[in-house]
C-alpha positions in Angstrom: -2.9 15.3 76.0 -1.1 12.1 75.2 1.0 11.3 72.5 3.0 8.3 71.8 4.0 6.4 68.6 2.5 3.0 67.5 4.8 0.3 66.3 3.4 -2.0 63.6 6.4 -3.9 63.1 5.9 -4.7 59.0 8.2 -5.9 56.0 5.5 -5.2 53.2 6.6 -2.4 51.1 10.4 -3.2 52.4 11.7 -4.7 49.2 14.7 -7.4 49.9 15.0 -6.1 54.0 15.2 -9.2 56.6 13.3 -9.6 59.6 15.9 -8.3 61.9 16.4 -5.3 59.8 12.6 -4.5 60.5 13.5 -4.9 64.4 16.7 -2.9 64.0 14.4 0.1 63.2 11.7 -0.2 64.9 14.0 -0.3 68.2 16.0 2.8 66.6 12.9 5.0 66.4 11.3 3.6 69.7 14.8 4.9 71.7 14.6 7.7 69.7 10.8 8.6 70.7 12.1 7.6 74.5 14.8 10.6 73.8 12.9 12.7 72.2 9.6 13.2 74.9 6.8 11.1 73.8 5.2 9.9 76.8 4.6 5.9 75.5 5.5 3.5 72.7 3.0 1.0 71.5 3.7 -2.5 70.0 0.9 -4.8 67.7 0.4 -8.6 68.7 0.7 -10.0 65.2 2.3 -13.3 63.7 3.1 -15.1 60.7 2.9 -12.4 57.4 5.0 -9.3 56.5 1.5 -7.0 57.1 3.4 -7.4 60.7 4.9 -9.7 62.6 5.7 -8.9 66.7 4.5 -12.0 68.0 5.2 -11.3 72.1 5.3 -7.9 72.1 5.8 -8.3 75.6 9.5 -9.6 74.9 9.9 -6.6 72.9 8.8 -4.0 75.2 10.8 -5.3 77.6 13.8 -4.9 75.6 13.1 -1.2 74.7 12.5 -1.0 78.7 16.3 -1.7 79.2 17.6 0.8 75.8 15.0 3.7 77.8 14.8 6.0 80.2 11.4 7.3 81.1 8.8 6.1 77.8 6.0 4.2 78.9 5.9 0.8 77.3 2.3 0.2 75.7 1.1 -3.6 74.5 -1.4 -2.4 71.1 -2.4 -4.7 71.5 -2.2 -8.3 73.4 -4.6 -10.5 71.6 -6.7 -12.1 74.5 -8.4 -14.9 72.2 -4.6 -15.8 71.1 -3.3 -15.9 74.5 -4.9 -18.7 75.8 -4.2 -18.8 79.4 -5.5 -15.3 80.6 -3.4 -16.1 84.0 0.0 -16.4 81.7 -1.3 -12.2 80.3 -1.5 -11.0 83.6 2.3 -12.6 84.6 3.8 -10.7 82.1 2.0 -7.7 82.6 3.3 -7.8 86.4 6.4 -8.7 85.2 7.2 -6.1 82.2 6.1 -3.4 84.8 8.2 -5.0 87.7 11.5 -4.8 84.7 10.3 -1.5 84.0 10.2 0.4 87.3 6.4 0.9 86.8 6.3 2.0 82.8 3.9 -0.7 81.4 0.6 -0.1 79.6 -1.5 -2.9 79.3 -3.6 -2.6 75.6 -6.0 -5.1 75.0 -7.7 -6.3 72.3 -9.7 -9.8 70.2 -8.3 -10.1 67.5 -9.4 -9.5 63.6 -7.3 -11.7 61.2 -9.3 -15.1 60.2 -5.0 -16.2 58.9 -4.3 -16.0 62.3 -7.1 -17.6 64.0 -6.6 -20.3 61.9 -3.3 -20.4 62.3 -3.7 -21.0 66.2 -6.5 -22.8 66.0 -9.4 -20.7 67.7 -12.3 -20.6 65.8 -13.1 -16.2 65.1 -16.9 -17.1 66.1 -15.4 -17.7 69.7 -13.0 -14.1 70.2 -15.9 -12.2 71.6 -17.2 -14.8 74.2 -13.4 -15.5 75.3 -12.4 -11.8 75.6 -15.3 -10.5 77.5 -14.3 -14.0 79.3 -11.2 -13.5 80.2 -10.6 -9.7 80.1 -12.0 -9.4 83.7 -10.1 -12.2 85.2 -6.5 -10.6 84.0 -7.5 -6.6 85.3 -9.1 -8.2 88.8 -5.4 -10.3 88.9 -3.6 -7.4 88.2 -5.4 -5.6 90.6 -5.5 -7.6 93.7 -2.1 -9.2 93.0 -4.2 -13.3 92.6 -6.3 -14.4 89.9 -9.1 -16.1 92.0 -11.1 -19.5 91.0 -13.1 -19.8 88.1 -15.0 -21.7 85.8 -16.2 -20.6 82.7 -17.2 -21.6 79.3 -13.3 -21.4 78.3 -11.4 -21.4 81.2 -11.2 -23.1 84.1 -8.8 -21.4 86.5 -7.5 -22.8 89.9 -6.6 -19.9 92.4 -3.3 -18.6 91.8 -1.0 -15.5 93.0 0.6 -13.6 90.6 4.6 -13.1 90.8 6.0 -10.9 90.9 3.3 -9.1 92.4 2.0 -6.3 90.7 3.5 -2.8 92.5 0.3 -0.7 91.5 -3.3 -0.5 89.8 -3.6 -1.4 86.6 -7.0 0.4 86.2 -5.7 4.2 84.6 -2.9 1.8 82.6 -5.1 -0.1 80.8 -6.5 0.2 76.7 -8.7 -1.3 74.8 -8.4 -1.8 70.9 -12.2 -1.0 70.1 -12.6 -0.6 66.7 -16.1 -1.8 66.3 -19.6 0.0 68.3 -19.3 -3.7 70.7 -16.2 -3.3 71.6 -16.2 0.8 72.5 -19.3 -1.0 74.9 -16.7 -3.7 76.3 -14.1 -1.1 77.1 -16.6 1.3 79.0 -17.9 -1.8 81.5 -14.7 -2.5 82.1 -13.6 1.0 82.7 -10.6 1.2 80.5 -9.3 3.5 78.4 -10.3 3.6 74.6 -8.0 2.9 71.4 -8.5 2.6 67.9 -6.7 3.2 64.8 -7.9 5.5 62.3 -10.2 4.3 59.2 -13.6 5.4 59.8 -15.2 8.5 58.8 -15.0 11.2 61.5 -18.9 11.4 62.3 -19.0 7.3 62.8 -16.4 7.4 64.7 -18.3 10.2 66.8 -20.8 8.0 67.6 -18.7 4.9 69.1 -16.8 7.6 71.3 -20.1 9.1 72.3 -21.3 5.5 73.1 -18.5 5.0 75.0 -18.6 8.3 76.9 -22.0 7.5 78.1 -21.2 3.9 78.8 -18.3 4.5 81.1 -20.0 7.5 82.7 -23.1 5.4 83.6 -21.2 2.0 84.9 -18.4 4.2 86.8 -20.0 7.7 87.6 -16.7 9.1 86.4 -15.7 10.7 82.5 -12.7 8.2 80.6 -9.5 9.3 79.5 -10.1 10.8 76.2 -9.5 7.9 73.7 -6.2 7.2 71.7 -6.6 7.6 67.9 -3.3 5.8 65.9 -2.5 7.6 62.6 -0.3 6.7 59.6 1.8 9.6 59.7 4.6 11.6 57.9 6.0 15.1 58.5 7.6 16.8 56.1 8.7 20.8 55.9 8.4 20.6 52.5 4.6 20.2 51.7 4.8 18.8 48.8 7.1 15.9 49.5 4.8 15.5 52.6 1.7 14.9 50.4 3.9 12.7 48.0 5.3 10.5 50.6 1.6 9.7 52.6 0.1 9.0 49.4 2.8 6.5 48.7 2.9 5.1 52.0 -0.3 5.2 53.6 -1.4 3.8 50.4 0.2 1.2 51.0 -0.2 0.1 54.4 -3.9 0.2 53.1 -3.1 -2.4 50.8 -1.3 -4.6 53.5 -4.6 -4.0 55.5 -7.1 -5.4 53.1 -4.5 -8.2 52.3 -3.9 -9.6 55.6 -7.9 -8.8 57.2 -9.2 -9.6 54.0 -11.1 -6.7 54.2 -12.6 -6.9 50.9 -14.1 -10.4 51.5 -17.2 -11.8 52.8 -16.4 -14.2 55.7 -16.9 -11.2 58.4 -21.1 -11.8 57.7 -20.1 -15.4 59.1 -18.5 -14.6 61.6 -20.1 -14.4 64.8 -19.1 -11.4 66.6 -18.0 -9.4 63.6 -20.9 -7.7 61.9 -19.2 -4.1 62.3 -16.8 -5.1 59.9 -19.2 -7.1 57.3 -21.2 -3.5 57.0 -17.4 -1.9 56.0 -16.4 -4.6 53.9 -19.7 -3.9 51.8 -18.9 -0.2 51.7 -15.2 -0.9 50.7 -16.0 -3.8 47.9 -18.6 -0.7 46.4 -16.5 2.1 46.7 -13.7 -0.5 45.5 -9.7 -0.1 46.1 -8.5 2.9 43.9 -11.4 5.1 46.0 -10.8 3.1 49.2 -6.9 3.9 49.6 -8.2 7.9 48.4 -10.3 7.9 51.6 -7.9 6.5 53.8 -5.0 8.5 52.4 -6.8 11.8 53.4 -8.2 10.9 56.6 -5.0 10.8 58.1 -3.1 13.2 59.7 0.0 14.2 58.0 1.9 17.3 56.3 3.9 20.1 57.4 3.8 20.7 61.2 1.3 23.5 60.7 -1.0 21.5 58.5 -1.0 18.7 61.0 -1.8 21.3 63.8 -4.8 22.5 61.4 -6.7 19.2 61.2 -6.4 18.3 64.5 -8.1 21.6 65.8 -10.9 20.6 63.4 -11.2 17.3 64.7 -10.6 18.2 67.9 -13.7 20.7 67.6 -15.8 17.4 66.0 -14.7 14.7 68.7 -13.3 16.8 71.2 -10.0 16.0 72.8 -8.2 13.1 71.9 -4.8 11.5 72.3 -2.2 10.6 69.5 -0.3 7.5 68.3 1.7 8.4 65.3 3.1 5.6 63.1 6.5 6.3 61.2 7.2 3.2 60.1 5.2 1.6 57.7 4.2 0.6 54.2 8.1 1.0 53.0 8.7 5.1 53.9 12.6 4.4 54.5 13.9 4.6 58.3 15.2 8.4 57.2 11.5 9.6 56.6 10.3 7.8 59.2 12.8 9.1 61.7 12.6 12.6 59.9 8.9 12.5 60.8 9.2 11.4 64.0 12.2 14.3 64.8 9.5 17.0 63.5 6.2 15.6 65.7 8.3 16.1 68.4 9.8 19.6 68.0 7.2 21.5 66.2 3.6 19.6 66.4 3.5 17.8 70.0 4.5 20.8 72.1 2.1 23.1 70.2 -0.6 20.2 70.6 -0.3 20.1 74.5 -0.1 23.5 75.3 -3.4 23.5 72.7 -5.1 20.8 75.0 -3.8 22.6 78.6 -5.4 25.8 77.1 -8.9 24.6 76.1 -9.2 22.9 79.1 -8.3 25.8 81.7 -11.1 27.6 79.3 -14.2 26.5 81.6 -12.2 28.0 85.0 -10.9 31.1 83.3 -15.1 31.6 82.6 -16.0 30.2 86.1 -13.3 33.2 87.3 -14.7 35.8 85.5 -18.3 35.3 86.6 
């Protein structure tokens, strides 16, 4: 069982607080989670708005790899489309891992924001063909230490050897963001692990990790890690200042959401690649906001410790196992709720989680022993 905390690295909701204030606490609560026994700490690729802004979380990662000690550093994810040299991902891959005695986790993902594609230039049409494009060339790289010749419709690669040389496989280290049914399809043929955040409906989202399931165990004749699901989280003793604060917060961070995805809008239709999302941004524009942010609000997982426990034995029972990324930080819940959350995950609802994990899975050999 893995659990980690996600970084998302906003200002919205943070009335009058600068940009290096935002860093100030993020690298507060990711020493913290280092301290306090999470296994890794993931970082967004994002640029330009206060929805988030980490814009090399590479740079940042390996700055929390010199303030740490034993947390595994986790890009959530580098943005192949906005990366445009593929060779330049898998250099600093190699290199954060080299700085970090081994620690790095290589998330991948293509990208949703039409501001930033803009922004950089890359038409959205283009993310799938130059992810599924270049995805393979940085994973071969990292694993055979070169990235070979090629010529494709985007890149055109000379051979080159990567340095400093990549100590180990990057094959069990590697995530990818899939938050549509295509991408959950992308990340089994390349036989990495599975990450999303958390906004669909449980039994939809059953179905992408079933696809995925199948998809990996067909292409690789071996079952994936379980997947990584990211949650908007707080955890409170007190229940109802628990419910009080996730309604506030998680609210909105949903607001930032729609804002910087423009979730509510009808470009995704357009959008070559991006069809997934033109079906939610139908549902949401129907259901509209007010019901939208209810949805969202209750789908995560927050409370007291032993509420938190409760819903993920009932998801667990839906989707089976499946790893946790807790956020703290986000849509304006103060550092001292974040870090209070983060404090109570990590004494009363992740040990009680693993040993929950550990126990269902030494179920099948305690049966296989008795018979």
């Amino acid at each position: 069982m893995e659990v980690g905390i996600i970084q998302i690295m906003p200002s919205f909701g943070y009335l009058g607080m600068s940009d290096q204030e935002v860093y100030e606490h993020e690298t507060r609560l990711a020493v913290l989670a280092d301290e306090l026994g999470y296994d890794h700490v993931w970082v967004v690729e994002h640029h330009f708005e206060d929805y988030s802004f980490c814009p090399d979380n590479f740079v940042y990662l390996a700055h929390i790899a010199g303030l740490t000690k034993r947390i595994r550093l986790a890009t959530g994810a580098v943005i192949v489309p906005w990366n445009i040299q593929p060779l330049r991902v898998a250099e600093k891959a190699a290199l954060l891992d080299t700085l970090s005695g081994g620690r790095t986790i290589l998330g991948i993902g293509r990208g949703l924001s039409r501001r930033e594609f803009d922004q950089f230039g890359i038409k959205m049409d283009e993310s799938r063909d130059r992810f599924d494009e270049a995805a393979p060339m940085i994973l071969e790289a990292l694993e055979t230490g070169v990235m070979e010749e090629h010529h494709g419709k985007y890149f055109d690669q000379p051979r080159a050897v990567i340095r400093p040389k990549p100590a180990s496989s990057f094959r069990d280290r590697t995530a990818q963001v899939a938050m549509s049914p295509e991408s959950a399809l992308e990340a089994a043929k390349l036989g990495v692990q599975m990450m999303a955040f958390n906004y669909k409906p449980l039994p939809v989202l059953k179905e992408d990790i079933d696809r995925y399931r199948s998809a990996f165990f067909s292409q690789h004749q071996r079952e994936p890690k379980p997947m990584l699901l990211s949650e908007m989280t707080v955890c409170d003793t007190d229940p109802n200042r628990a419910r009080e604060n996730a309604e506030k917060y998680c609210a909105t961070y949903l607001h930032s959401v729609v804002h910087h995805y423009e979730m509510m809008g009808e470009h995704f239709k357009d959008a070559k690649g991006y069809s997934a999302y033109a079906d939610s941004a139908a549902l949401m524009r129907a259901a509209g906001m007010e019901m939208a942010a209810k949805g969202y609000v209750e789908g995560q997982i927050w409370g007291t410790p032993d509420q938190m426990l409760r819903k993920f034995e009932e998801r667990f029972e839906f989707l089976g196992e499946t790893g946790a990324l807790f956020a703290f930080r986000f849509g304006g819940a103060p550092l001292e709720v974040a870090e209070r959350s983060l404090r109570l995950v990590a004494k009363e609802v992740m040990p009680v989680l693993k040993k929950m994990i550990a126990s269902k899975a030494s179920e099948p050999e305690r049966a296989h022993a008795a018979a």
